[in-house]
C-alpha positions as CSV (number, residue, x, y, z in Angstrom):
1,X,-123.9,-25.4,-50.8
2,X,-125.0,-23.2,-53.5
3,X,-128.6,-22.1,-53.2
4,X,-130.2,-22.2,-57.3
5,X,-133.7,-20.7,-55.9
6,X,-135.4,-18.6,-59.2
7,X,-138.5,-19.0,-58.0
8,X,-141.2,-16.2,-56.6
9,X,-141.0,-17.5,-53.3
10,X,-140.3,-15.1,-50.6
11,X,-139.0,-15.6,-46.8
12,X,-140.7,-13.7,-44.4
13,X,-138.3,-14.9,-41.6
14,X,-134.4,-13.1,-41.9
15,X,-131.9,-15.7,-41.7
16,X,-134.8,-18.7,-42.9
17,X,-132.8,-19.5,-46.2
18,X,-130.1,-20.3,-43.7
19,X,-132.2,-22.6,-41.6
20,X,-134.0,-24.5,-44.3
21,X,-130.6,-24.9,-46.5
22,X,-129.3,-26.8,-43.1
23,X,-132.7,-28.9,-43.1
24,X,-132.6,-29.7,-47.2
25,X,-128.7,-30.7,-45.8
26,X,-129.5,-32.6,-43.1
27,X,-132.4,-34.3,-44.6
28,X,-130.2,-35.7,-47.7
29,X,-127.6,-36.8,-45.8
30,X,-130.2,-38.9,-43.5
31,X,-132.1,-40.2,-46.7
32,X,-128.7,-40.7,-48.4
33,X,-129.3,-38.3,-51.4
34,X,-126.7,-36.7,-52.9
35,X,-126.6,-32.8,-53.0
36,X,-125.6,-31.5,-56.2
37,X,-122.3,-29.6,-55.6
38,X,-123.8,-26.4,-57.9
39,X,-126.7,-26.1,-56.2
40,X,-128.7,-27.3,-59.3
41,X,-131.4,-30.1,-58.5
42,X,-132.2,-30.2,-61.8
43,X,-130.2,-33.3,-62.2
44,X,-131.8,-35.1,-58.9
45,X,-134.2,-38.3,-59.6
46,X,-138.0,-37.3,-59.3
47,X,-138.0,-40.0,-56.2
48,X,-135.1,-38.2,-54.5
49,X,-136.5,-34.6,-54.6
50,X,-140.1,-36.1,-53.9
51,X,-138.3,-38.0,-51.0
52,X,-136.2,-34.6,-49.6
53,X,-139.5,-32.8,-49.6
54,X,-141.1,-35.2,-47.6
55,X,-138.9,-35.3,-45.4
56,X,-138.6,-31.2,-45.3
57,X,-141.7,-31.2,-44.9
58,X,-142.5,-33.9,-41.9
59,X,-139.9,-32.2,-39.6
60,X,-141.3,-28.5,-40.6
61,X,-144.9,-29.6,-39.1
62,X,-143.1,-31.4,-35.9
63,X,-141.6,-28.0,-35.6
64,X,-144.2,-26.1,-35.6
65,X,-146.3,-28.9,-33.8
66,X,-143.4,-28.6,-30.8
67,X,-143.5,-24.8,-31.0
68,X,-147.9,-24.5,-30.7
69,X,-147.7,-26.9,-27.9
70,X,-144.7,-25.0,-25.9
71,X,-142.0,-28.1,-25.6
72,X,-138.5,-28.4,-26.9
73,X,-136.4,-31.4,-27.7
């Protein structure tokens, strides 16, 4: 999966691309949203991309909701 990212944001976190590339994956596949083969999201319905980063975003905050209150699943 081809990463398009041309935007000013930076990672603090080495190896974070990695990780949130495996989330935006995993989250399309479970809201059954197809990742464009280029990378390019350009093409995606607003709906889908709102729906992707909804999802991103939910399981980032349960994340770091686990990690504040020190238990794993």
């Amino acid at each position: 999966m081809a990463s398009n990212n041309s935007g000013s944001n930076k990672l603090v976190v080495p190896g974070a691309r990695q990780a949130l590339e495996q989330l935006k994956f995993e989250a399309a596949q479970s809201l059954g949203v197809q990742i464009p083969a280029d990378g390019y999201y350009g093409n995606v319905a607003t709906r889908d991309a709102g729906s992707l980063g909804g999802y991103i975003t939910k399981k980032l905050v349960q994340i770091a909701e686990q990690q504040l209150s020190g238990t794993q699943r």
